[in-house]
PDB file of the backbone (N, CA, C, O) and the ligand in Angstrom, with CONECT records:
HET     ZN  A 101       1
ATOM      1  N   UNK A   1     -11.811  22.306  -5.283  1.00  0.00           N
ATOM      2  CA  UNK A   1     -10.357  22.512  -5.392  1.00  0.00           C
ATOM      3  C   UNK A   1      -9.684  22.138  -4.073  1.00  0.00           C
ATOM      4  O   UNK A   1     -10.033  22.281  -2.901  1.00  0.00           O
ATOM      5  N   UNK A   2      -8.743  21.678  -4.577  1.00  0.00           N
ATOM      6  CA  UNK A   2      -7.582  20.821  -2.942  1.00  0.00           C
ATOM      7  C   UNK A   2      -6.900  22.023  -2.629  1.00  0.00           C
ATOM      8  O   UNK A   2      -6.154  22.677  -3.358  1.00  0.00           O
ATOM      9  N   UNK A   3      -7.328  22.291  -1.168  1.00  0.00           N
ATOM     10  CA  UNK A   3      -6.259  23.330  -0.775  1.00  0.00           C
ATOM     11  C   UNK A   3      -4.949  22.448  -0.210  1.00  0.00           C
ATOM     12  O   UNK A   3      -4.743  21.263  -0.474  1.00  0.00           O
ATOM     13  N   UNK A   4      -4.025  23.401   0.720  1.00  0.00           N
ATOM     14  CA  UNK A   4      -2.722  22.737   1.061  1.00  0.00           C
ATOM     15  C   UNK A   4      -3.169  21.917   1.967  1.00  0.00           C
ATOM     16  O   UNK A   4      -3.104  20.688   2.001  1.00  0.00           O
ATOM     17  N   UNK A   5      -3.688  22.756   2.795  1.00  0.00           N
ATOM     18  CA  UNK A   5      -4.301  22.238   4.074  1.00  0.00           C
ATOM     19  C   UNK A   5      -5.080  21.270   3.772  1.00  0.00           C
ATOM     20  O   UNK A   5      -5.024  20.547   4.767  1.00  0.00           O
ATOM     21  N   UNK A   6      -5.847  20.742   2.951  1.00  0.00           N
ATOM     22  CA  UNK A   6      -6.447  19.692   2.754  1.00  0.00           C
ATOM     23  C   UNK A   6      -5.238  18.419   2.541  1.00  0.00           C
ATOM     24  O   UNK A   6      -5.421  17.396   3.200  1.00  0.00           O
ATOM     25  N   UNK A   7      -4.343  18.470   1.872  1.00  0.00           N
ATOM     26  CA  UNK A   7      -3.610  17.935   1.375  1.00  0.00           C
ATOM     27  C   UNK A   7      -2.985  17.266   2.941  1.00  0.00           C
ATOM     28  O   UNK A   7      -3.066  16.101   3.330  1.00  0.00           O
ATOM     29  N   UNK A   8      -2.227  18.701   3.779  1.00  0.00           N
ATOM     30  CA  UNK A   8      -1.369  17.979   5.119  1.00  0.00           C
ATOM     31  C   UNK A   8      -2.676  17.572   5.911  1.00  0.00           C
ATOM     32  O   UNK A   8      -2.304  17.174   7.015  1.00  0.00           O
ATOM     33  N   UNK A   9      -3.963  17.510   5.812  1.00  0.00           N
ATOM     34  CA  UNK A   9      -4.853  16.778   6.923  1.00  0.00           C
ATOM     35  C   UNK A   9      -5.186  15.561   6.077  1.00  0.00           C
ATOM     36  O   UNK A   9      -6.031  14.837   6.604  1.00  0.00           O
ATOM     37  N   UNK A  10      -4.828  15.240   5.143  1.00  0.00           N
ATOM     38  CA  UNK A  10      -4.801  13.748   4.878  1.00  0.00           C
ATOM     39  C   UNK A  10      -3.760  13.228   4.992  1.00  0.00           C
ATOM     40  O   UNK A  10      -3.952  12.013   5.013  1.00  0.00           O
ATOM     41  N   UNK A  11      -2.621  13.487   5.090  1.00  0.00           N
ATOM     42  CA  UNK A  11      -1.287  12.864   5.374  1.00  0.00           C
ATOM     43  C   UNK A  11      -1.120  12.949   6.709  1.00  0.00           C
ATOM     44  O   UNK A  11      -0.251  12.245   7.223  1.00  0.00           O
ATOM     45  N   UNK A  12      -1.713  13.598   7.311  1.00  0.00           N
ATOM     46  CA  UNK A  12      -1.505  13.683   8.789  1.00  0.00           C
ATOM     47  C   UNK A  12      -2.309  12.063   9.043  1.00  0.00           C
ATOM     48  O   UNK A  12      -1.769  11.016   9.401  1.00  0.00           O
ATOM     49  N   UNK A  13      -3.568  12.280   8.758  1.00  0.00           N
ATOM     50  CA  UNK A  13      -4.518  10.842   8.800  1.00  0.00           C
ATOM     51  C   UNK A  13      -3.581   9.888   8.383  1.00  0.00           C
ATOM     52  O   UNK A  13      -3.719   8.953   9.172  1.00  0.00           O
ATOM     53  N   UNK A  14      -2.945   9.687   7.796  1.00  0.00           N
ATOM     54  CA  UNK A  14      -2.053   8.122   6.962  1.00  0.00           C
ATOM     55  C   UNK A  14      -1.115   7.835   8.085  1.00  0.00           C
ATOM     56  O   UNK A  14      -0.980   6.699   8.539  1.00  0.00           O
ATOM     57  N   UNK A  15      -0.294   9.159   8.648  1.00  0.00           N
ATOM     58  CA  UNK A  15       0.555   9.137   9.678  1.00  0.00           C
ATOM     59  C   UNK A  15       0.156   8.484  11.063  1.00  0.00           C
ATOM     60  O   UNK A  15       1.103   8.042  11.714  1.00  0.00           O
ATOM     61  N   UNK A  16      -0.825   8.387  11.485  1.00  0.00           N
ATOM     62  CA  UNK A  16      -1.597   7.808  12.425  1.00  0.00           C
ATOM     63  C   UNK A  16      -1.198   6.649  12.448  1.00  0.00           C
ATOM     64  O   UNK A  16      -0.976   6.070  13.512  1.00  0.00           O
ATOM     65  N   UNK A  17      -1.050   6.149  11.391  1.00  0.00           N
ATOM     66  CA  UNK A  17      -1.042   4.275  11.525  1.00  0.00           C
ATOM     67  C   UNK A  17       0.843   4.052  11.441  1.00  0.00           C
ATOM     68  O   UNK A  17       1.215   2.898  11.228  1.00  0.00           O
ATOM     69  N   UNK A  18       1.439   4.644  11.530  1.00  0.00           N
ATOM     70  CA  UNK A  18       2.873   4.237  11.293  1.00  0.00           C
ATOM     71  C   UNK A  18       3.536   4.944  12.782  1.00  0.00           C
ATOM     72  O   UNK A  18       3.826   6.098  13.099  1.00  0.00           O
ATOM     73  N   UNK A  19       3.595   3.777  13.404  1.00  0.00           N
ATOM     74  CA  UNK A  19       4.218   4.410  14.880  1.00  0.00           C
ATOM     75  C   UNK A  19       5.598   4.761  14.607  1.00  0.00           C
ATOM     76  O   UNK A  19       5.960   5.920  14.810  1.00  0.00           O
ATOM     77  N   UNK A  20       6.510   3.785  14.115  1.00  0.00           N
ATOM     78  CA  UNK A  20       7.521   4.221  14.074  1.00  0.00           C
ATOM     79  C   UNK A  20       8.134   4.160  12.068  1.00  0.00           C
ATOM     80  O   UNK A  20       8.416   3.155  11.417  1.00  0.00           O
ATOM     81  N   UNK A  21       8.144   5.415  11.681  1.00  0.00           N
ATOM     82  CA  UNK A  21       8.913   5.595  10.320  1.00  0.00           C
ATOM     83  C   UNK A  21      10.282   5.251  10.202  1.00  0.00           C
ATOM     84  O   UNK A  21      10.399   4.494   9.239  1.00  0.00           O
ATOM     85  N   UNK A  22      11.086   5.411  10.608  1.00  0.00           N
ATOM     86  CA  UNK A  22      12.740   4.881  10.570  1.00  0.00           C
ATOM     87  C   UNK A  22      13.237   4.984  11.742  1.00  0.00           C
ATOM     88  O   UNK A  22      12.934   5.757  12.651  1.00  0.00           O
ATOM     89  N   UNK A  23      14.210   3.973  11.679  1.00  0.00           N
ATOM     90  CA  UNK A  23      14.920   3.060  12.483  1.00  0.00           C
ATOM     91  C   UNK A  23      16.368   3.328  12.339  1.00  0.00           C
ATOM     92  O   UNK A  23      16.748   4.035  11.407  1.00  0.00           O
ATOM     93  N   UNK A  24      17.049   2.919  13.024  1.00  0.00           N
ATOM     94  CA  UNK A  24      18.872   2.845  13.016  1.00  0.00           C
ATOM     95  C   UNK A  24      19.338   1.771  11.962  1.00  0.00           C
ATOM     96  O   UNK A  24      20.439   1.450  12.407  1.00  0.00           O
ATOM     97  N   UNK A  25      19.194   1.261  11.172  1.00  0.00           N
ATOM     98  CA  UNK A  25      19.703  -0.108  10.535  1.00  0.00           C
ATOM     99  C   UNK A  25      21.508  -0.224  10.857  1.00  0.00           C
ATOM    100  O   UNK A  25      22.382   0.538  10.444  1.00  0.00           O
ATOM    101  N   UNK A  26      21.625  -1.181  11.538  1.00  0.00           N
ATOM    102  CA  UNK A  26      22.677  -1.738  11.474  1.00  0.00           C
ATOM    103  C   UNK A  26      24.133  -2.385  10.037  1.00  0.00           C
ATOM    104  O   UNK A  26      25.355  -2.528   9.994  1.00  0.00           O
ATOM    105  N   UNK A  27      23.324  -2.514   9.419  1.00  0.00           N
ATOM    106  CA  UNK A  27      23.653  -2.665   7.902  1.00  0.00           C
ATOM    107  C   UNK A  27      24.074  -1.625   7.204  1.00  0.00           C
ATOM    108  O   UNK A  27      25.193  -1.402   6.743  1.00  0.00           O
ATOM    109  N   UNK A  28      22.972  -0.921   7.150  1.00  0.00           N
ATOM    110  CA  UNK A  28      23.144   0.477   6.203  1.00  0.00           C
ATOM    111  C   UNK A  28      23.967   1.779   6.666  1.00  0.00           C
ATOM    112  O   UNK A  28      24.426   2.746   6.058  1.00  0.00           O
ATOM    113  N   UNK A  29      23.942   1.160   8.733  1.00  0.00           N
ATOM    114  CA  UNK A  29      24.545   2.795   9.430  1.00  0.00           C
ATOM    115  C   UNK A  29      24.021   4.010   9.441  1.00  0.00           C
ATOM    116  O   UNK A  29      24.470   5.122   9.722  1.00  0.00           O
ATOM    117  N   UNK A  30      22.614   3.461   8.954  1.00  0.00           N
ATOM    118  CA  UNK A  30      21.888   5.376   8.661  1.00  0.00           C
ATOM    119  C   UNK A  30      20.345   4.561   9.434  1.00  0.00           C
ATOM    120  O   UNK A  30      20.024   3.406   9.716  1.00  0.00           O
ATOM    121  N   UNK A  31      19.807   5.713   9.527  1.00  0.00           N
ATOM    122  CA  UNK A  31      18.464   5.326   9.934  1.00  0.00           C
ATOM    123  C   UNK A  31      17.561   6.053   8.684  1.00  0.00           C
ATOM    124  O   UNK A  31      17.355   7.075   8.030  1.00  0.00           O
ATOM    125  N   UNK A  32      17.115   4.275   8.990  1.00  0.00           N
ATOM    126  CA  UNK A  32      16.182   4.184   6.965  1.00  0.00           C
ATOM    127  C   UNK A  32      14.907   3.824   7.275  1.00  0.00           C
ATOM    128  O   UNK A  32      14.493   3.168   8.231  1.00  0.00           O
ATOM    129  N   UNK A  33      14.365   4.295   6.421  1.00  0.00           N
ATOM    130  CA  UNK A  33      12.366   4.262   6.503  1.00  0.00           C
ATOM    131  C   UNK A  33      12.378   2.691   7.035  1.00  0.00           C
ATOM    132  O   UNK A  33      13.209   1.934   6.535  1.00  0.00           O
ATOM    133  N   UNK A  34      11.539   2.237   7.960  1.00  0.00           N
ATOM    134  CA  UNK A  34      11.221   0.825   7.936  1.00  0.00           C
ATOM    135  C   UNK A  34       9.444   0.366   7.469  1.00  0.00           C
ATOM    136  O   UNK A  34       8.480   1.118   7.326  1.00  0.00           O
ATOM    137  N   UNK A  35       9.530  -1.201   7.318  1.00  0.00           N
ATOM    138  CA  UNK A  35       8.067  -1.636   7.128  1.00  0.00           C
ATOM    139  C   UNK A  35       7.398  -2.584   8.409  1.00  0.00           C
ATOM    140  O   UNK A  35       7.929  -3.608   8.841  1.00  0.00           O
ATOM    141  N   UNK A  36       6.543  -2.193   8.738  1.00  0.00           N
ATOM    142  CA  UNK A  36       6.019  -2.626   9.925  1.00  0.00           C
ATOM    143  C   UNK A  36       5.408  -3.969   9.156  1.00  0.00           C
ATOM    144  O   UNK A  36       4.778  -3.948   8.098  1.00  0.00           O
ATOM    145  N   UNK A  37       5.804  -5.341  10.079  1.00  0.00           N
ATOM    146  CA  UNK A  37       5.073  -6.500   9.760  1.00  0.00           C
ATOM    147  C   UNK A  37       4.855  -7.200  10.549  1.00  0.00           C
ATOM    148  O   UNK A  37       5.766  -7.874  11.030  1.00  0.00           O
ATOM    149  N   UNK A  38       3.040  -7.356  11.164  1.00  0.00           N
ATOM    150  CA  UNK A  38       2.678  -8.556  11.853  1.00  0.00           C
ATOM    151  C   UNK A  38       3.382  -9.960  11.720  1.00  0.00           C
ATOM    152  O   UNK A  38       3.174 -10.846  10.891  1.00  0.00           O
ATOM    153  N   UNK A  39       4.476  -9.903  13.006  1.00  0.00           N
ATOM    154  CA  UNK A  39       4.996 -11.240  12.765  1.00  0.00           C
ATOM    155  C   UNK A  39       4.416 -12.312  13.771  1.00  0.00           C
ATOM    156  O   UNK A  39       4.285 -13.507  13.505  1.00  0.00           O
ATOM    157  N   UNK A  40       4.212 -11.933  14.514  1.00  0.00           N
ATOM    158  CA  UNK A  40       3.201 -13.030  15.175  1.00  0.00           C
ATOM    159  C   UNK A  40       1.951 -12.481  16.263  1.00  0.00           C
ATOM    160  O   UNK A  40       2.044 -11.588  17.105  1.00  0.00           O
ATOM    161  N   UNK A  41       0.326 -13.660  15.809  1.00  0.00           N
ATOM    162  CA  UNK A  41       0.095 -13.497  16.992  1.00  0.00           C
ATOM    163  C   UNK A  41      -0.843 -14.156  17.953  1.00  0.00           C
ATOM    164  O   UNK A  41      -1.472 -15.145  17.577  1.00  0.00           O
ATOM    165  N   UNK A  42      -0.953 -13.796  18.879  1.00  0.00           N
ATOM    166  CA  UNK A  42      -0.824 -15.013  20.118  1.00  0.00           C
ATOM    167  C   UNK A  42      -2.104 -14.241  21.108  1.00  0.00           C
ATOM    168  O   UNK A  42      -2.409 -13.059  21.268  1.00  0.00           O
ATOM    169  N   UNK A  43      -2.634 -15.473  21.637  1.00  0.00           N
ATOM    170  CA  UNK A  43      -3.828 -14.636  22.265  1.00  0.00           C
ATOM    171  C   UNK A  43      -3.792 -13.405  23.393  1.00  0.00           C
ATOM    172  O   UNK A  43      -4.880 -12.877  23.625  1.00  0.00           O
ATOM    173  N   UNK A  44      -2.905 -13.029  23.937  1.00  0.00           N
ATOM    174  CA  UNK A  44      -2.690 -11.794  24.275  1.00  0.00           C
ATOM    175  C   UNK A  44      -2.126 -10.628  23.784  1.00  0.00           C
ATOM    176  O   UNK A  44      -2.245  -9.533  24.335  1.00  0.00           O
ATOM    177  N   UNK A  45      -1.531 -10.831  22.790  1.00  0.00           N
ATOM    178  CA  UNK A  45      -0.472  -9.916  22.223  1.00  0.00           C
ATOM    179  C   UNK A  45      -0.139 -10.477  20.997  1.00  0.00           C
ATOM    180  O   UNK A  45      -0.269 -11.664  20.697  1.00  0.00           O
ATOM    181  N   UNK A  46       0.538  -9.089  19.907  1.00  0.00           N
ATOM    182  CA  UNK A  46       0.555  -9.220  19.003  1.00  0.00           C
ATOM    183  C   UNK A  46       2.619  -8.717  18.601  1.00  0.00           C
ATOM    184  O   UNK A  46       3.114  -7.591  18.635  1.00  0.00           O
ATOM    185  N   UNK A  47       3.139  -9.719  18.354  1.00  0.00           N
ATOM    186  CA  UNK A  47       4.473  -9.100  17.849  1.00  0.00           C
ATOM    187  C   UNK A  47       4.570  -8.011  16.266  1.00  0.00           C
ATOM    188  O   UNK A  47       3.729  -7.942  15.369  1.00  0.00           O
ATOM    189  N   UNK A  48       5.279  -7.618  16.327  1.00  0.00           N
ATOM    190  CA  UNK A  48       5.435  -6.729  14.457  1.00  0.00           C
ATOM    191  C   UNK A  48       7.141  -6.494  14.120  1.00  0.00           C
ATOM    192  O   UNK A  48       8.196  -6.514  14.753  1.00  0.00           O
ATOM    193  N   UNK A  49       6.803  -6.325  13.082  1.00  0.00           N
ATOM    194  CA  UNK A  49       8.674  -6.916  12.981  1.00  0.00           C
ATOM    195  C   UNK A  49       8.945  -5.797  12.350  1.00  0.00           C
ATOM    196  O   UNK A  49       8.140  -5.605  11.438  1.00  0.00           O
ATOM    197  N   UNK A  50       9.856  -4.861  12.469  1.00  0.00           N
ATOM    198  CA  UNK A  50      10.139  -3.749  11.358  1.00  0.00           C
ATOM    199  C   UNK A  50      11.641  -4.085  10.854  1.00  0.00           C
ATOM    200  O   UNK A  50      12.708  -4.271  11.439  1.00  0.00           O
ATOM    201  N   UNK A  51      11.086  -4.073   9.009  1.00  0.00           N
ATOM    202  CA  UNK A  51      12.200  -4.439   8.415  1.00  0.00           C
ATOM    203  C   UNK A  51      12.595  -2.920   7.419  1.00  0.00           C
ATOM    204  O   UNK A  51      11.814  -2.096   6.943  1.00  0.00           O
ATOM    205  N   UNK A  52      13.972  -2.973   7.363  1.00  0.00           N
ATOM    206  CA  UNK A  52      14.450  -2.011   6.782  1.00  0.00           C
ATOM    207  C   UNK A  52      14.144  -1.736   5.241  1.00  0.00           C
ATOM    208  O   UNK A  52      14.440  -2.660   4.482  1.00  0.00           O
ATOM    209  N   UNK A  53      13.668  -0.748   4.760  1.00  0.00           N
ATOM    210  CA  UNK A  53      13.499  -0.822   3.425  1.00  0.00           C
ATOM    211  C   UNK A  53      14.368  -0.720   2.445  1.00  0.00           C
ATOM    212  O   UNK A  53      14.196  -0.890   1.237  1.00  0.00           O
ATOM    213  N   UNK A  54      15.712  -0.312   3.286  1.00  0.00           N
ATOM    214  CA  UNK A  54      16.737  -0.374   2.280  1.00  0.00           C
ATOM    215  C   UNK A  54      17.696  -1.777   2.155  1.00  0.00           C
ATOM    216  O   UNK A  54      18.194  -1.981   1.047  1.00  0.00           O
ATOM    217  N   UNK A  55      17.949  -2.662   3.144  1.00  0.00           N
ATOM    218  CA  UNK A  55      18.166  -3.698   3.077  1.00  0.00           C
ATOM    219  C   UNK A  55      17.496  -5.008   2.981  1.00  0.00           C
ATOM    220  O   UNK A  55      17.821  -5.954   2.263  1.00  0.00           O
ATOM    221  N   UNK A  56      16.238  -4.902   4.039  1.00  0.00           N
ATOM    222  CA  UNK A  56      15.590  -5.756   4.019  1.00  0.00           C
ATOM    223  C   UNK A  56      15.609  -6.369   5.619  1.00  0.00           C
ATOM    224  O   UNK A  56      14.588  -6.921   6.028  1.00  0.00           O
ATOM    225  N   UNK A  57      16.344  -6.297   6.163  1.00  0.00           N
ATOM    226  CA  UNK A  57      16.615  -7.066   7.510  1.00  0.00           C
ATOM    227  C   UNK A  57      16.377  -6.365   8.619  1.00  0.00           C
ATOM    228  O   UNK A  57      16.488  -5.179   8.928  1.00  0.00           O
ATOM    229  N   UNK A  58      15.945  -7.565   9.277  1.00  0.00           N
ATOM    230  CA  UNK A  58      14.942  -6.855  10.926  1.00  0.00           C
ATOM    231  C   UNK A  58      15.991  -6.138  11.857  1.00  0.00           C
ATOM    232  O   UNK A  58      17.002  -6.546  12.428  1.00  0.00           O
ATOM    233  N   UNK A  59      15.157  -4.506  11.770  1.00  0.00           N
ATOM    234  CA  UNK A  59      15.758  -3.853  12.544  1.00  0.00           C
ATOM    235  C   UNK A  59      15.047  -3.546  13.999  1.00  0.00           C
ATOM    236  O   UNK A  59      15.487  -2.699  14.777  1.00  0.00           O
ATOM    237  N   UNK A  60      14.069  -4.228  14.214  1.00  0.00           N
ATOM    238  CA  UNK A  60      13.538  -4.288  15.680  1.00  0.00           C
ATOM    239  C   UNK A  60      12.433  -5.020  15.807  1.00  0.00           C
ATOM    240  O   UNK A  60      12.083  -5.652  14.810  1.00  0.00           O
ATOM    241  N   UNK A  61      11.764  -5.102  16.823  1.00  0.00           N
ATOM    242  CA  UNK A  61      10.743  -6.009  16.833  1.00  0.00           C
ATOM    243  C   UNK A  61       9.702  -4.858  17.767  1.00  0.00           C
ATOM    244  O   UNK A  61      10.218  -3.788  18.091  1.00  0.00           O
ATOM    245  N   UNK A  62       8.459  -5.100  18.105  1.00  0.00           N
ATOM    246  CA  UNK A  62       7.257  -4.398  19.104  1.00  0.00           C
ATOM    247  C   UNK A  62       6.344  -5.602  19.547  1.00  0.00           C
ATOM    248  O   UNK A  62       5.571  -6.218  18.813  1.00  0.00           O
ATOM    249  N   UNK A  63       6.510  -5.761  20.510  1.00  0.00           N
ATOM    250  CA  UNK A  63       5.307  -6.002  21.216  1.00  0.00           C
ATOM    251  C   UNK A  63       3.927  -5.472  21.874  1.00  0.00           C
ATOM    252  O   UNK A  63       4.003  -4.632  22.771  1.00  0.00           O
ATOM    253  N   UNK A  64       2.690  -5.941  21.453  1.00  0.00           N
ATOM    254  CA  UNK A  64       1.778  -5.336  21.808  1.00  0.00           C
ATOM    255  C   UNK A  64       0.929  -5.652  22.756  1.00  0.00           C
ATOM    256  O   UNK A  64       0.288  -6.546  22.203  1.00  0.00           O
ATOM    257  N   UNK A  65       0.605  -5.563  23.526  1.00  0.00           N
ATOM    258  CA  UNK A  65      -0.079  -6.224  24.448  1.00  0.00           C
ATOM    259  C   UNK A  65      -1.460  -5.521  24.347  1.00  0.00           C
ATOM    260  O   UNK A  65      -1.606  -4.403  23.852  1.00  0.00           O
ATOM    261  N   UNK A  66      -2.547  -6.350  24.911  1.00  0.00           N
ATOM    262  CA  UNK A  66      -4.476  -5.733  24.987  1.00  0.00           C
ATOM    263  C   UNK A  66      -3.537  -4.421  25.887  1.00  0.00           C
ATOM    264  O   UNK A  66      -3.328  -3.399  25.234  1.00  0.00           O
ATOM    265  N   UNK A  67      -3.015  -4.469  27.295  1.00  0.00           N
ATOM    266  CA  UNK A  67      -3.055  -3.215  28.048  1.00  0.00           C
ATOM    267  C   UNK A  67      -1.654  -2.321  27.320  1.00  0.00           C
ATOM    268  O   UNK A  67      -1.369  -1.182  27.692  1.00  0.00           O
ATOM    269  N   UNK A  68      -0.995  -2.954  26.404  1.00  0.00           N
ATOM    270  CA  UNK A  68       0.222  -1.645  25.836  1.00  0.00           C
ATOM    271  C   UNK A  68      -0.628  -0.893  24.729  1.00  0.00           C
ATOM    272  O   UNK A  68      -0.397   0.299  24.524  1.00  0.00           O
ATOM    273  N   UNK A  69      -1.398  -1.418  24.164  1.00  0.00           N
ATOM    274  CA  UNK A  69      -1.631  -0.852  22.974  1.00  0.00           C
ATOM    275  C   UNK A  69      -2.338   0.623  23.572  1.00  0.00           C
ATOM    276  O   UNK A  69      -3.049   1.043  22.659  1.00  0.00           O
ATOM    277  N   UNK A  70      -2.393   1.359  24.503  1.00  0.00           N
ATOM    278  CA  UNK A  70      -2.476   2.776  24.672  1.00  0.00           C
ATOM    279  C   UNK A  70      -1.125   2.855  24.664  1.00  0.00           C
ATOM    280  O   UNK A  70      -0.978   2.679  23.454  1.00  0.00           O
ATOM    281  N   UNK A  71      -0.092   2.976  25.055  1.00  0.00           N
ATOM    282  CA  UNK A  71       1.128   3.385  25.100  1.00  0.00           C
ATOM    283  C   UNK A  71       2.020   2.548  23.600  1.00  0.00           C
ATOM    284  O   UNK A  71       2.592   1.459  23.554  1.00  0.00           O
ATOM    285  N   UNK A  72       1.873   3.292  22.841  1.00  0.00           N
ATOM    286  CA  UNK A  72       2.279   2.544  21.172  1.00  0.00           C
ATOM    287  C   UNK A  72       3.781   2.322  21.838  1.00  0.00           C
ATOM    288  O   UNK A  72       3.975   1.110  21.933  1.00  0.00           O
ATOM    289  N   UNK A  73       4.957   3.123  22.353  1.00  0.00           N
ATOM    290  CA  UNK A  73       6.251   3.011  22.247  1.00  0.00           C
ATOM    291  C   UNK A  73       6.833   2.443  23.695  1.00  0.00           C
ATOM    292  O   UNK A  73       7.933   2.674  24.197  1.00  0.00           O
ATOM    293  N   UNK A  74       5.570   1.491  24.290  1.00  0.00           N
ATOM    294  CA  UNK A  74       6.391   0.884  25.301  1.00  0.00           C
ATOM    295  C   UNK A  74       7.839   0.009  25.163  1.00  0.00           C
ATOM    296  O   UNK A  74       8.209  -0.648  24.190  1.00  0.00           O
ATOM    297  N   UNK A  75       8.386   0.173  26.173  1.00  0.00           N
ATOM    298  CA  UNK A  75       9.661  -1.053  26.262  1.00  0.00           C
ATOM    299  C   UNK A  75       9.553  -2.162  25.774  1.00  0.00           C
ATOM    300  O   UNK A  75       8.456  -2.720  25.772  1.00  0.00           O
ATOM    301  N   UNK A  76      10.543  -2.686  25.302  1.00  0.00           N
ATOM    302  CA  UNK A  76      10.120  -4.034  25.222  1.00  0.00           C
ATOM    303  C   UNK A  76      11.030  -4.899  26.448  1.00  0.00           C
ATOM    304  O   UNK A  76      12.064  -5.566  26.451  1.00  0.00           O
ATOM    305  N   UNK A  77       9.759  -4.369  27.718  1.00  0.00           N
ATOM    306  CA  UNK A  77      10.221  -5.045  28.565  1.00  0.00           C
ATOM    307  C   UNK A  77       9.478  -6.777  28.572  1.00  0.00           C
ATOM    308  O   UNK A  77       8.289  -7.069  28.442  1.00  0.00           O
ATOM    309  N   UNK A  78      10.687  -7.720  28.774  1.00  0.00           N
ATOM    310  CA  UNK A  78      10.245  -9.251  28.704  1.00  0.00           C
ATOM    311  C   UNK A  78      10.671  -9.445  29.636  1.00  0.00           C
ATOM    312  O   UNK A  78      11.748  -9.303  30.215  1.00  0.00           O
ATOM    313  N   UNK A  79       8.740 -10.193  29.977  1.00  0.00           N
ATOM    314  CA  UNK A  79       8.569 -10.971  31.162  1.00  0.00           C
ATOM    315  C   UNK A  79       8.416 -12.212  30.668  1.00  0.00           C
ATOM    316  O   UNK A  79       7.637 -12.593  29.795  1.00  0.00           O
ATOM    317  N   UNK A  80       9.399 -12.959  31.432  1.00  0.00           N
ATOM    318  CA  UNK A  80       9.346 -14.271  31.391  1.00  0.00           C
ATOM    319  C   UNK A  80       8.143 -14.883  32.347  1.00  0.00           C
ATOM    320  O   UNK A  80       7.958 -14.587  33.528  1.00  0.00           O
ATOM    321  N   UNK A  81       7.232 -15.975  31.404  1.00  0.00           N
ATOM    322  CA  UNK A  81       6.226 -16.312  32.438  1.00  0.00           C
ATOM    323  C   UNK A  81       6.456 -16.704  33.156  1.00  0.00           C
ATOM    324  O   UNK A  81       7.467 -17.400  33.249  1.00  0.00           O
ATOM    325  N   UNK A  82       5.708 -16.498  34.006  1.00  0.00           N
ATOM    326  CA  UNK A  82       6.167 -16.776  35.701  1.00  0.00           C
ATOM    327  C   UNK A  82       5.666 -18.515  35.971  1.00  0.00           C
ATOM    328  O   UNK A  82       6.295 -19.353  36.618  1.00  0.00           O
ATOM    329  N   UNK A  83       4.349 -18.701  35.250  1.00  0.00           N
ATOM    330  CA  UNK A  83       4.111 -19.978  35.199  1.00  0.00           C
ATOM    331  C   UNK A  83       3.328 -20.548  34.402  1.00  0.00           C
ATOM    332  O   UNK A  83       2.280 -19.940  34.181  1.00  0.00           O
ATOM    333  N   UNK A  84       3.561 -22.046  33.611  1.00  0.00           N
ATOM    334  CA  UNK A  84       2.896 -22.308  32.615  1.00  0.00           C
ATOM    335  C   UNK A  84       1.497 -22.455  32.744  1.00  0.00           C
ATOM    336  O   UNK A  84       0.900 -22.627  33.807  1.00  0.00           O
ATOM    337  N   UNK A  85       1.094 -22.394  31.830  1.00  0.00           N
ATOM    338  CA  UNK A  85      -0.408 -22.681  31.544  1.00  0.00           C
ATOM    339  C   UNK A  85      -1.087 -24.003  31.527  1.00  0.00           C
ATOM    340  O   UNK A  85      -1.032 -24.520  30.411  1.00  0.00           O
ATOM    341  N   UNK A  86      -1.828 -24.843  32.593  1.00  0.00           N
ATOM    342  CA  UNK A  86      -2.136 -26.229  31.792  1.00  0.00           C
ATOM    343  C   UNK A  86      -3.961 -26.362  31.411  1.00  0.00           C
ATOM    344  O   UNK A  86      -4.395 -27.343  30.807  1.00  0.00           O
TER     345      UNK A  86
HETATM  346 ZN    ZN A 101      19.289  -1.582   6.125  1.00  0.00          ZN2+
END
């Protein structure tokens, strides 16, 4: 038999993977559940695009880097490369 507690320690587990649940949408004026989507990625880092579920349109972007990914809610501070690659 499923107790409660069984019930919130599996939803707690699902919660793990969704850094950020809702967002501000610009569109809608409310902050609405979003969907996290690998939008690009590149050999250091990985972009993700969160789109609004009630409209549809990108309400932010994340960057991940090998050394951000301990800190899930870093800045999205952009560094411009300093110098190209040949
Ligand atoms: Zn929206």
């Amino acid at each position: 038999m499923l107790t409660a507690s069984t019930v919130i320690a599996m939803s707690q587990k699902q919660f793990e993977n969704f850094t950020a649940s809702s967002l501000y949408c610009e569109k809608c004026k409310a902050a609405t559940p979003v969907r996290e989507r690998l939008l690009l990625v590149l050999p250091d880092k990985e972009i993700f695009d969160y789109l609004c579920t009630e409209c549809g349109s990108s309400v932010g972007q994340r960057e991940v880097t090998a050394g951000d990914k301990l800190t899930a809610q870093a800045m999205s501070a952009r560094r411009a490369p300093a110098q190209l690659l040949h």
